[in-house]
C-alpha positions as CSV (number, residue, x, y, z in Angstrom):
1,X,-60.1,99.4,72.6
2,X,-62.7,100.1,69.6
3,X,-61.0,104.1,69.6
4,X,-57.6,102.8,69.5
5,X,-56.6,105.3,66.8
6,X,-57.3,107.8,68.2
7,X,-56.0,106.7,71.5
8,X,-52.8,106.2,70.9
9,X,-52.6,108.9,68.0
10,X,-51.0,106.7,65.3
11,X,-49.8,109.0,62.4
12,X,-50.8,107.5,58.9
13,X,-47.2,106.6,58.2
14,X,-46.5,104.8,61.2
15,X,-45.0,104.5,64.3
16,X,-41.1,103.6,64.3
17,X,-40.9,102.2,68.0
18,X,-37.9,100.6,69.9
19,X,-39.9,97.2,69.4
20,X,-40.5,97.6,66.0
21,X,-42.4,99.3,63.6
22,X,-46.2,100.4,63.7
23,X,-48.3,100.2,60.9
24,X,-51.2,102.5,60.6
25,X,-54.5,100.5,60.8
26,X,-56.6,100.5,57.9
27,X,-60.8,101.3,58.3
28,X,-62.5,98.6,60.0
29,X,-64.6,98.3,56.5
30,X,-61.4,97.4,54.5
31,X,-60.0,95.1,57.9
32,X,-63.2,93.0,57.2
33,X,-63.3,92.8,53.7
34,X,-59.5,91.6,54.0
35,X,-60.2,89.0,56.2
36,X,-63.6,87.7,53.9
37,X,-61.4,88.2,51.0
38,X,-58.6,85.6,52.9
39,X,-60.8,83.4,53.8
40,X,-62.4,83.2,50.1
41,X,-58.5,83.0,48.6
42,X,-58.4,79.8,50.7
43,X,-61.1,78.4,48.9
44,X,-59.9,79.5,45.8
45,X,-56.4,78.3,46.4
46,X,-57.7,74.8,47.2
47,X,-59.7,75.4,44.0
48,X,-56.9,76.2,42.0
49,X,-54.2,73.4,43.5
50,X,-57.0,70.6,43.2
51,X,-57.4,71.1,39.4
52,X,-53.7,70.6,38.7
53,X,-53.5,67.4,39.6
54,X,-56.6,66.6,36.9
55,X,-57.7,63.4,38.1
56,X,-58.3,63.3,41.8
57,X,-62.2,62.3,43.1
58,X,-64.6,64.3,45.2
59,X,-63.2,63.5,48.1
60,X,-59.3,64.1,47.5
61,X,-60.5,67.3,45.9
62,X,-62.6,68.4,49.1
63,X,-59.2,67.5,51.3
64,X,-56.8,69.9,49.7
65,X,-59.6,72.7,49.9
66,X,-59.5,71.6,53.4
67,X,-55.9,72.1,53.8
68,X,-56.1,75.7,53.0
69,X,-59.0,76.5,54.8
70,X,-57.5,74.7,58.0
71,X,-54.9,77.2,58.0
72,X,-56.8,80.1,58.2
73,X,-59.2,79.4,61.3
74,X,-55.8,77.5,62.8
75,X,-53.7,80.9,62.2
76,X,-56.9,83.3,63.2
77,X,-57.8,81.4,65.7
78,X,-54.5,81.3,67.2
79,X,-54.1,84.8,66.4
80,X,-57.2,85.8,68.8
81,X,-56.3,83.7,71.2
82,X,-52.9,85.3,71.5
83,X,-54.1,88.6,71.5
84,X,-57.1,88.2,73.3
85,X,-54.2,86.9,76.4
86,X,-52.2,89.7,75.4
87,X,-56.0,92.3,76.2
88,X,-56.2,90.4,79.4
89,X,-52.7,90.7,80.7
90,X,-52.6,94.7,79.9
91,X,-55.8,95.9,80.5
92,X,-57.9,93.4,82.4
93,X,-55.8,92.0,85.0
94,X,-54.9,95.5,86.4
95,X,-59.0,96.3,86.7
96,X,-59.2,93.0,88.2
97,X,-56.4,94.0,91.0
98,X,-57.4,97.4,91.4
99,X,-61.2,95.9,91.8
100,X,-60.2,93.4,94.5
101,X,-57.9,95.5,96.9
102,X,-61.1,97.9,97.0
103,X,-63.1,94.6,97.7
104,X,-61.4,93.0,100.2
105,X,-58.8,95.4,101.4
106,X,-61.2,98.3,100.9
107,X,-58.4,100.3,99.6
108,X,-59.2,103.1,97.1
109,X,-57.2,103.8,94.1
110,X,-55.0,106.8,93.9
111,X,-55.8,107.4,90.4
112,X,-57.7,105.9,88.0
113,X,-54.2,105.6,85.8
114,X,-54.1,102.7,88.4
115,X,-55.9,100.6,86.1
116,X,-55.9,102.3,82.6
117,X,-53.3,101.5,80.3
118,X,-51.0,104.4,79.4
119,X,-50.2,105.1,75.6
120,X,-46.9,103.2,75.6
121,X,-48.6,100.2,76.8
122,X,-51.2,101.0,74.1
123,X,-48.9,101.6,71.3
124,X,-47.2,97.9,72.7
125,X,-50.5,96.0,72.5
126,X,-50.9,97.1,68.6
127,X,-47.7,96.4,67.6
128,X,-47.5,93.2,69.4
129,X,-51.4,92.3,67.7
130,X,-49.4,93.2,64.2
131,X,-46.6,91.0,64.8
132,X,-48.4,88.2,66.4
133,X,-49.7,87.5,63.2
134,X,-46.9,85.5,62.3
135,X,-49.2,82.5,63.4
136,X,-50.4,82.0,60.0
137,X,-46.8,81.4,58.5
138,X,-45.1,79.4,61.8
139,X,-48.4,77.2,61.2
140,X,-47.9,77.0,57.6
141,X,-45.3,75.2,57.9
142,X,-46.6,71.8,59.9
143,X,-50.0,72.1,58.3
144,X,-48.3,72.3,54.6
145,X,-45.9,69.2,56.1
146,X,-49.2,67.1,57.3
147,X,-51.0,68.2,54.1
148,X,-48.2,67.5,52.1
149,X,-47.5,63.7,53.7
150,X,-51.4,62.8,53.7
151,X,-51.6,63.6,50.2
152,X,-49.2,61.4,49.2
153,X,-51.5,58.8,49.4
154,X,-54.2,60.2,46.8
155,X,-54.4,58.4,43.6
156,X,-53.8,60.7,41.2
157,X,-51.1,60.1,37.7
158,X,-49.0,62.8,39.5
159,X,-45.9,62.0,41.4
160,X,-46.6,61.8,44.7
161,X,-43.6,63.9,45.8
162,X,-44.3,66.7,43.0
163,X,-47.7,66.7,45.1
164,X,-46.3,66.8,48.2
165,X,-44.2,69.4,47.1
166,X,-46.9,71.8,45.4
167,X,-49.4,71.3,48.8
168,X,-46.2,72.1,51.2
169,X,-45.1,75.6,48.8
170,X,-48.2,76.8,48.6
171,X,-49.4,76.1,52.0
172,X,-46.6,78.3,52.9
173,X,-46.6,80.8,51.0
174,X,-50.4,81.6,51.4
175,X,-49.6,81.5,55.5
176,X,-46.4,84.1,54.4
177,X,-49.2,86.0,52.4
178,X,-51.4,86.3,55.5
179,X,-48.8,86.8,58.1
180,X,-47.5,89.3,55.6
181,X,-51.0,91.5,55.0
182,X,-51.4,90.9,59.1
183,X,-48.0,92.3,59.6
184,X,-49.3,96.0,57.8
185,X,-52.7,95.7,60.3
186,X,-55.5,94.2,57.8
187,X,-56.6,91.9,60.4
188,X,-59.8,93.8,62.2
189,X,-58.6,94.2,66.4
190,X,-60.7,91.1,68.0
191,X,-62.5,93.0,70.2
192,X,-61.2,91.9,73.9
């Protein structure tokens, strides 16, 4: 799948398909720059969100970083996973079945389409890669909750709920941010 450009001939404006729409990938280069540059606003939004608050200790400071950062491995992580199950079912299994009727069956394939993926199915893995990215914002939502709650109990001369508020809003809106950047391809293809 490392030629999946120019496999599947994506045009740089995109592919409108019944599913949905296909964004052009960017360069691997600017994919992995994106993803260090998400990783880095995690730490600068924990940064950022722990200095409003003024009086929190090492420790309730190193917690709301934590937050942040917990969402992005949770969201890539599930990301890969998907996708990675997504690789398997498409291209691997059929290898796999192709590779066992000539094993025990000793039957030959009839084509070596038998086992290669065809340009729709192609096309479908990309765009369901892109869309699976909503990982980061459907896990925003209970990691900005669980944030939210365990901060609560920080001693800090901020209302607890305004806290509770600011961790849960922007907790979400940074996994909207990712899902969002995802969406349009900036996530580098985990290599299946």
């Amino acid at each position: 799948m490392k030629n999946h450009r120019s496999f599947t001939k994506i045009p740089p404006e995109g592919i409108n398909t019944p599913d949905g729409y296909l964004y052009y990938p960017p360069k691997q280069w600017t994919q992995i720059l994106f993803l260090l540059a998400s990783f880095s606003s995690a730490i600068f939004l924990g940064f950022i969100i722990s200095s409003i608050p003024g009086d929190l200790s090492k420790l309730a400071e190193a917690f709301i970083y934590f937050i942040y950062i917990f969402l992005f491995f949770l969201g890539y992580s599930s990301w890969v996973s998907l996708t990675g199950t997504l690789i398997f079912k498409i291209f691997k299994l059929p290898f796999i079945k192709v590779l066992y009727r000539f094993i025990v069956h000793r039957e030959k394939p009839d084509s070596i389409n038998d086992f290669l993926p065809t340009r729709e199915k192609a096309i479908e893995i990309l765009l369901r890669t892109q869309k699976n990215t909503k990982t980061y914002y459907i896990l925003s939502w209970p990691v900005g909750i669980a944030g939210g709650f365990l901060t609560m109990f920080i001693s800090t001369s901020m209302d607890s709920v305004l806290l509770f508020t600011l961790i849960l809003i922007s907790t979400i809106s940074y996994g909207y941010v990712l899902f969002y950047f995802g969406r349009k391809g900036y996530f580098p293809f985990p290599e299946g």
